[in-house]
N, C-alpha and C positions, 0 to 999 in steps of 0.2 A: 504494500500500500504506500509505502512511506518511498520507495523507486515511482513506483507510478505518479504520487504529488510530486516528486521533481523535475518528472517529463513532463507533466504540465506546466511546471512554471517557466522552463526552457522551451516549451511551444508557444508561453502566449508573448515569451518574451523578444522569440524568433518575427512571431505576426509585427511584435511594435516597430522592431529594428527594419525589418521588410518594407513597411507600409511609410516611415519617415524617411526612409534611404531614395524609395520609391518617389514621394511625394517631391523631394529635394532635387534629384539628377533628372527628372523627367524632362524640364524645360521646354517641353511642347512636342518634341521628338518624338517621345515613343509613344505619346497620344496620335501621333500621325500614323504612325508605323501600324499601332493598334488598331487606327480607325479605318485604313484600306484592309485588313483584313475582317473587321467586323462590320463591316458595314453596311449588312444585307445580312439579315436570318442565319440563311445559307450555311454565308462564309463562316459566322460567328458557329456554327454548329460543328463544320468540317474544321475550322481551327481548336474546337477544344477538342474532338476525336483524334488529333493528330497528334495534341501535347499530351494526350495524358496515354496515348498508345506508345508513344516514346517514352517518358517517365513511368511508367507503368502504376499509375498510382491517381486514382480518380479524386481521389482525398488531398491531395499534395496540388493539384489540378486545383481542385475548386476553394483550396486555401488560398491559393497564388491570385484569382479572379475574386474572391474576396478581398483582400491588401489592396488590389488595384484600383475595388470600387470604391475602396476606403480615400485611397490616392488622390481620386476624383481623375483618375485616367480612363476608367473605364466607365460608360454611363449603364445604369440599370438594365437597360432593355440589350446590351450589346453583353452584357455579364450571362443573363437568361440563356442568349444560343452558346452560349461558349459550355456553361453547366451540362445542357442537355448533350451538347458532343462528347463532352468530359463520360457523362455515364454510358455512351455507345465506346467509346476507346479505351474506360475497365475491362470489357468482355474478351480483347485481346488478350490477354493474362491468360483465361480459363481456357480457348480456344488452342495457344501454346500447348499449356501443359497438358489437356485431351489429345490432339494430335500428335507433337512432336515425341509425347514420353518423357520430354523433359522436367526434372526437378526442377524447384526456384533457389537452390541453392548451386548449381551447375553456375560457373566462370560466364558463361554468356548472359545470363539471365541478369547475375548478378550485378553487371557493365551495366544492365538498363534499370537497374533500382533504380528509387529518389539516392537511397542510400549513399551510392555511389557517387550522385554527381554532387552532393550537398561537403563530399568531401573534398572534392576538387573545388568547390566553391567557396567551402571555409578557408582553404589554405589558400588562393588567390585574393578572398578578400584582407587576409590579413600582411600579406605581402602588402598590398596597397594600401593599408592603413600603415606599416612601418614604413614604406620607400616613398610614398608622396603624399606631400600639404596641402595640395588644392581641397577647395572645397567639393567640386565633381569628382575626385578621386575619392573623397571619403565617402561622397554618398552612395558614389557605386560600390566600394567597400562595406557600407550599411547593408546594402539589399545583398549582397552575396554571404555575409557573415550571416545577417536575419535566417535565410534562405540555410545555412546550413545548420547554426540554431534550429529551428523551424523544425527541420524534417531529425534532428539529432534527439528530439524532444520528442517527436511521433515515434521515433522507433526507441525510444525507454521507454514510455510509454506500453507500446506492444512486447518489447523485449520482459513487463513486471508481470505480464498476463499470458505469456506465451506457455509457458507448464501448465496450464487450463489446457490449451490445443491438443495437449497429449492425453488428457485424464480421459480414460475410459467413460466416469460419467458424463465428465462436457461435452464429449463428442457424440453421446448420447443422447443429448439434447433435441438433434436434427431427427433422429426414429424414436423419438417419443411421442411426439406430438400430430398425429396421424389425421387429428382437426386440422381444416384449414385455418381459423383464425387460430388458433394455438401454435402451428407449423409457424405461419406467418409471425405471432410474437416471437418465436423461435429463433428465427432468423434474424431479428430485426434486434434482441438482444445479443446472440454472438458476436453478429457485424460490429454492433456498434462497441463493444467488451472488445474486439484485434482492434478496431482502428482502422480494419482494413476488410473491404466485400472479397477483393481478389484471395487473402489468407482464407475468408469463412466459405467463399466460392471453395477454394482449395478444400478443407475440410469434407466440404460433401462431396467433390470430386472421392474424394478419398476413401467415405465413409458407404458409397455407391459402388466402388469396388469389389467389395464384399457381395452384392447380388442381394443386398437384403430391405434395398431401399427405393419404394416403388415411384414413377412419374406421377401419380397422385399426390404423393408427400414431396415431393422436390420442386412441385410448381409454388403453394404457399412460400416455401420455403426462401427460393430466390427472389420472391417479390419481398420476403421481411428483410434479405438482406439488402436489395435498394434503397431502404427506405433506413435503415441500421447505420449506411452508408455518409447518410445526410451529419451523423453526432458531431464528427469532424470538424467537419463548416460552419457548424453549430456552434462549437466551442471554438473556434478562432473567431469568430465574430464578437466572444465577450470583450469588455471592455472597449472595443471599436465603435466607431461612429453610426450613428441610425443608416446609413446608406450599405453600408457596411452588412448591418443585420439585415439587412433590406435584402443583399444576394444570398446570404444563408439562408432567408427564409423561401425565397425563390426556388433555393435545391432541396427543401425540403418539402414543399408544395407541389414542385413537379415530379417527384416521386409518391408524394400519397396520393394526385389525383389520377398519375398512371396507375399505381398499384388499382388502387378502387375500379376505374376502368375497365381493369384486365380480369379482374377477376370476378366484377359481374357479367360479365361477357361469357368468360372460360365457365360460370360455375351456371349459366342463364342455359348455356348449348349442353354443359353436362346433366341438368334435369330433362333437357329435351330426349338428346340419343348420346351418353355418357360414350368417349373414344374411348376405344377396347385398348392402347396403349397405356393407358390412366393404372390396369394393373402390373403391366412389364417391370420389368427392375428397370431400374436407369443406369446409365454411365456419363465418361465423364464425356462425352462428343454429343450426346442430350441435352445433358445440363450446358453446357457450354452455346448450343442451340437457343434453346430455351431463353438465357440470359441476353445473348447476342437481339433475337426476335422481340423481348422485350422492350428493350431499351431505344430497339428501333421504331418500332410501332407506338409506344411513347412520344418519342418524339415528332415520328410522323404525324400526331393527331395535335398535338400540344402546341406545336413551333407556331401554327398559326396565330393561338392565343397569348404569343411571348406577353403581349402589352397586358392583356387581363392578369397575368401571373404577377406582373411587377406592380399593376395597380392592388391586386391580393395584399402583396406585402406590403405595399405603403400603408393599406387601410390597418392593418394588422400592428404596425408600427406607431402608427397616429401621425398627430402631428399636420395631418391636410396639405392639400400643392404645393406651397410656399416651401415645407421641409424638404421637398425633393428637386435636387440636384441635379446641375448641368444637362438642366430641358430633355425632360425624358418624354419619347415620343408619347409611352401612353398619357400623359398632359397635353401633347401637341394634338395628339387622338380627340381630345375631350374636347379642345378650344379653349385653354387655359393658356396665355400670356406672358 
């Protein structure tokens, strides 16, 4: 417990040193840079699918777009598509390790942690904090120290809770709950207990191997872990500014109103003519399916209502138009000034 309260003080500490390094070196630059790639739904969806299937780390992803909105670089509605790509480019993780056979402990795998680059990020920014005085040298040294802070603080974090992963009971948790909404809290407590969907994706991979765990119970399952996924963004947004919680509530709204979705759908067709696959075992190129098709079909129904989502969280937030920053279309939407 007392490992675990120190990762979090080194994660919220990593968001602040991020978000002021951020706010300080930007100079208008990377709001440009930002803004040709977000700047249409679209893009803003295939740009977070891209970062976070490189850093392998959906969580690390939509922290990073949280600091940004904090920044005031990123506006609300351009944060919304980049989230929901973020949760289509976690599923690469599970899709790896189904296919290839690959471990996540394997040298290749390992290169594309956050892990990895948060190291090479710490030790660069600290070179630039000892060998140069400019003020744009430190601040770039802020956001790369932040930035290794940050992700040094998510994995103590998961590193005080990781001996769970292995307990016979915890891993129990996923074939216990044979409810769909039981499965679904299921998931939605593990995910959020790693810190990470890809580790509790990983789990049931694992725990599916075995042959004793049917596509009935692994559909609940992967939906609680979306939604589990959200605690992350949740917690880096404390002590940040209302725009700030504004995109964490954003990734957590557009996972429960997929999840809810998906599952009056999937449970409305199974009272009709229930699929005979519902009692197969599952594996792990199923589940890996499964998660993939989710996260798409989410965002294909959702993107359209980016602007409803951000006005969600303003209301949620308080505070009325005036509190929301750097003219956000759903304002321009309304005919707000």
């Amino acid at each position: 417990m007392l490992i675990m309260i120190g990762g979090l003080a080194l994660f919220l500490y990593g968001m602040y040193l991020m978000g002021e390094g951020l706010s300080g070196a930007s100079g208008g630059r990377l709001e440009r840079i930002l803004g040709r790639l977000t700047d249409s739904p679209a893009k803003a969806v295939f740009t977070g699918a891209g970062v976070t299937a490189v850093i392998q780390s959906s969580s690390a992803a939509t922290v990073m777009v949280v600091s940004l909105v904090d920044s005031g670089i990123l506006r609300l509605e351009q944060a919304a598509g980049i989230i929901m790509g973020a949760n289509i480019g976690t599923t690469v993780t599970s899709w790896i390790l189904s296919l290839s056979g690959l471990e996540a402990d394997t040298p290749l795998l390992q290169m594309l942690q956050p892990t990895y680059f948060s190291s090479v990020s710490g030790l660069a920014g600290v070179m630039l904090l000892l060998g140069k005085n400019g003020k744009k040298y430190k601040n770039t040294a802020s956001v790369l120290v932040g930035f290794s802070v940050l992700i040094f603080g998510m994995d103590t974090m998961s590193n005080a809770v990781r001996p769970l992963a292995s307990s016979p009971e915890f891993t129990r948790l996923f074939a216990a709950f044979s409810h769909p909404l039981l499965g679904l809290l299921a998931g939605m407590t593990v995910t959020a207990v790693l810190q990470s969907s890809s580790a509790s994706v990983g789990i049931l991979q694992a725990l599916c191997a075995a042959g004793t765990v049917s596509y009935g119970m692994v559909i609940p399952i992967i939906m609680g872990q979306n939604i589990g996924t959200c605690a992350t963004a949740m917690l880096s947004a404390v002590g940040a500014g209302r725009n700030a919680k504004r995109a964490a509530l954003i990734h957590l709204y557009f996972n429960l109103i997929g999840t809810a979705l998906f599952m009056a759908v999937f449970y409305a067709v199974h009272a009709i003519a229930p699929p005979a696959f519902l009692t197969q075992a599952a594996d792990g190129v199923g589940i890996a399916l499964i998660h993939s098709v989710f996260n798409i079909a989410a965002t294909a129904v959702l993107l359209p209502f980016y602007r409803e989502l951000v006005g969600l969280a303003c209301l949620t937030t308080g505070g009325g138009k005036k509190s929301v920053d750097f003219g956000t279309l759903f304002l321009e939407g309304n005919g707000s000034k």
